[in-house]
N, C-alpha and C positions, 0 to 999 in steps of 0.2 A: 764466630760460634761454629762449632762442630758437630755434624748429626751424622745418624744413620738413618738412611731412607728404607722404610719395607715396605714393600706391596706398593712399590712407585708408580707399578701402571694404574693403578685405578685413588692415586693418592695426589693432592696437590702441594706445591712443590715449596707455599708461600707455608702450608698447615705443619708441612713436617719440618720445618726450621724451626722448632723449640726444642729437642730433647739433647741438652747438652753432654757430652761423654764428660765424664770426671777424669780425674789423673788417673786414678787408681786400674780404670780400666784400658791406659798405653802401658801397664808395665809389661817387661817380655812382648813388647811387640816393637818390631820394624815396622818405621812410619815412613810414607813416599807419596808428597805430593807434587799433584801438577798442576802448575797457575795453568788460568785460562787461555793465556796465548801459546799455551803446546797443546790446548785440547782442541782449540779450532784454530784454522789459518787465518786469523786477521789480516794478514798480511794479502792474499789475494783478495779477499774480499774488498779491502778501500782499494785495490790497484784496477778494480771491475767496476768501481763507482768509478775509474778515469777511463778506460777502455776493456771492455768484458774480451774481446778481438785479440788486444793485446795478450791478456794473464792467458787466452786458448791458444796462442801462436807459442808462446814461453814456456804454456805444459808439453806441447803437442813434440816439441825439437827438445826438451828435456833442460832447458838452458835455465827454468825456474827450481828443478830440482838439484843444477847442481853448485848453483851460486855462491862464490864466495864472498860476497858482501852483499847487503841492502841498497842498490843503487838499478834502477829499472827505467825506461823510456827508449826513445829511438828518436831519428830526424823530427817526426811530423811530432811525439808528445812532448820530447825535450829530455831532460833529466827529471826521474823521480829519484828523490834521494829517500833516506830514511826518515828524516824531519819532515818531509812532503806528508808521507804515511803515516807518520806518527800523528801527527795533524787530521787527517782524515778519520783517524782511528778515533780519535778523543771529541772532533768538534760533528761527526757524524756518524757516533755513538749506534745511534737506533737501529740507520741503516746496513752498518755495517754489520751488527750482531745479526740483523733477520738474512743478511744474505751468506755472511759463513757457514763453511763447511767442518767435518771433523778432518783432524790431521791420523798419521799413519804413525802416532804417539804408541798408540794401544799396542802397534806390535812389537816398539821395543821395548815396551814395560814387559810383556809376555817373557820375553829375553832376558829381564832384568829381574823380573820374580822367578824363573824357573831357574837361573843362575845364581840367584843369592839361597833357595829352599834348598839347591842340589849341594852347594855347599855345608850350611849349615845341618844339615841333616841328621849327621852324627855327631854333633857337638852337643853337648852335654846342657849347654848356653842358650840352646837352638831357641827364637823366635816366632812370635806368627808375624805374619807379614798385613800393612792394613794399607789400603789407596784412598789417599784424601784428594778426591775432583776438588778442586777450588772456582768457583766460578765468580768469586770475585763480587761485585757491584756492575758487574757489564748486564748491559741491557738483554741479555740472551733471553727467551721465552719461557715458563715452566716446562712449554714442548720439549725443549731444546733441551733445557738441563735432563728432565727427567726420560729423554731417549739417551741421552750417553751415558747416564746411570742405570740405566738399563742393559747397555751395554757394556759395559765393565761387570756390573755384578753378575750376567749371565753366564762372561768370559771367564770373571778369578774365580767367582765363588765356589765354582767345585774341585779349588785346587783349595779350597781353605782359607781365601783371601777375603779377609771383611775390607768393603768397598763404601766411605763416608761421601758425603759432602759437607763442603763448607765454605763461607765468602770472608776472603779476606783482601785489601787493592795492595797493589802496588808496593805501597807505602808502609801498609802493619805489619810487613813481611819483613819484622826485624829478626834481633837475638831473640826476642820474650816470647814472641807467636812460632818463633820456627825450634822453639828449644827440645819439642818431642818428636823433630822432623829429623829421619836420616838423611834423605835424601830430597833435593827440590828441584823439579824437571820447569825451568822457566826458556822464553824465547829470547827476551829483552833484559839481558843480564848485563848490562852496562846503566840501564835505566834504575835498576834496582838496587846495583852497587851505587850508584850516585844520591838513593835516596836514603841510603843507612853509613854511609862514610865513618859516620861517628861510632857508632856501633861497631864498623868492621875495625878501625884502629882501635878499639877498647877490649873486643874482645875474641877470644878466637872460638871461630863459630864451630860448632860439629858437623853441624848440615852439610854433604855436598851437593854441590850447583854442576845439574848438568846442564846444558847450552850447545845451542846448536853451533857448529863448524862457520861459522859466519863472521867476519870482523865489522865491526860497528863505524860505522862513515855517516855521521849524521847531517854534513852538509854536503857530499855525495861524491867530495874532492877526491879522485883515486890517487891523484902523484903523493898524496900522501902515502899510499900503501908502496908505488914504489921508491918513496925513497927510503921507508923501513926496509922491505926490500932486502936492500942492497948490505942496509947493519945486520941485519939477523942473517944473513947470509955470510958476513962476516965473522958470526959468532956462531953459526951452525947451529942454530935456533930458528922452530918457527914462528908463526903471532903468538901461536895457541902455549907453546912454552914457556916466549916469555913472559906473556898475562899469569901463565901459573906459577911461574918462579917469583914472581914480582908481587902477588900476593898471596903466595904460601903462607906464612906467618900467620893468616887471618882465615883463611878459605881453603879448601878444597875444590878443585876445579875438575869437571871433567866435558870435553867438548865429542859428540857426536855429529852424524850426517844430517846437514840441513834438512835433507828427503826427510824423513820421518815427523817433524815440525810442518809440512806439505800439505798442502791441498789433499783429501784421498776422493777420487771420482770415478767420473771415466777417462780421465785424460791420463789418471795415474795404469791406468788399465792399457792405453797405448800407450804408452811410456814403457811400461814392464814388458808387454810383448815384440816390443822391438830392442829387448835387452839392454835400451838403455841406461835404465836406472839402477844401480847397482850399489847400493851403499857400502861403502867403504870403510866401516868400524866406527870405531871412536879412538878419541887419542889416551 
């Protein structure tokens, strides 16, 4: 279900989840949503349920922002891989929503709405542009949800951007749910390819899948990545080209810097002032 939230700060978050938008009111509009795992970092949050010492050592030297894959530990915690995480995420649900944080999402939307409006502008075609927060069925608080709704709508709305919520998992996030979606900014785009297969060889989707610059290693094996490696270096290809080449026919891909998918704290505050973190585009 799809709402608009107004007057969120003094509104609860369970009461305004009935007023459903109709079709008629997405025509002429760009749609762009974000699953939950690009609004908050799940991902430090279960790795601080294993060591909180660790995820501040990994922001502090920048090594968490600039990861190329989900694979995290040392001598003394061992390997976490991404099945570790993914595990922690799903089987201590509670915990991990009251202690995430918001990610550094919001500034590349800013990027990505002031660069589709400046295009469009003079197009005869031209759009409004609308952000669907998706929070899913994750256990997040009404707090929670309706302070990042708060925060987006204070940030677009006076560029002309109507700012929804809506909960949809994982799962509902086929062709049918995403069919008035431009655009879908998810974390775990291998998780979500795997739960619509059928869908994606049946039909070609419009939506593009943005995705963080990450390669997906769910049991935490690197020599798999270099013995790709060594092919796509043969073929002058990187992961990220050939995921897009390989399912073009179906999808739209486009991968960005893991950073912005990121913890935003104070650690991201030492991190920027010692110029380490510097994102690097998107491909």
């Amino acid at each position: 279900m799809t709402v608009e939230i107004e007057n969120s700060s003094q509104a609860d978050y369970n009461s305004v989840l009935t007023a459903k938008i109709s079709d008629g009111d997405l025509r002429d509009t760009h749609t762009v949503m974000l699953h939950f795992d690009t609004i908050f970092d799940l991902r430090a949050a279960a790795l601080c349920l294993i060591s909180k010492e660790y995820v501040i050592m990994q922001c502090v030297d920048g090594a968490y922002y600039k990861r190329a894959y989900d694979v995290f530990g040392d001598q003394e915690l061992g390997i976490i891989n991404k099945e570790k995480i993914d595990a922690i995420i799903n089987e201590c649900a509670l915990e991990v929503a009251q202690n995430c944080k918001p990610t550094r999402i919001i500034e590349l939307m800013m990027d990505y709405v002031c660069e589709y409006l400046d295009k469009t502008k003079m197009s005869p075609h031209a759009q409004h542009v609308r952000i669907l927060l998706n929070f899913g069925h994750y256990p997040f608080t009404d707090e929670q949800k309706l302070h990042i709704f708060d925060q987006y709508n204070d940030t677009f709305s006076p560029m002309g951007v109507q700012v929804n919520a809506c909960e949809y998992t994982i799962a509902q996030l086929g062709e049918y749910n995403l069919s008035d979606v431009d655009s879908l900014f998810i974390y775990d785009w291998l998780t979500w390819l795997q739960c619509h297969e059928f869908s994606v060889e049946g039909y070609k989707i419009k939506t593009k899948i943005h995705a963080p610059r990450v390669v997906p290693l769910p049991n935490g094996d690197t020599s798999q990545i270099d013995q790709a490696k060594k092919v796509l270096k043969d073929l002058r290809m990187s992961p990220y080209d050939f995921i897009r080449k390989g399912i073009s026919r179906y999808l739209t891909f486009v991968f960005v810097d893991v950073c912005y998918y990121c913890i935003l704290d104070e650690f991201n505050n030492i991190i920027t002032e010692r110029g380490n973190l510097k994102p690097s585009g998107k491909d």
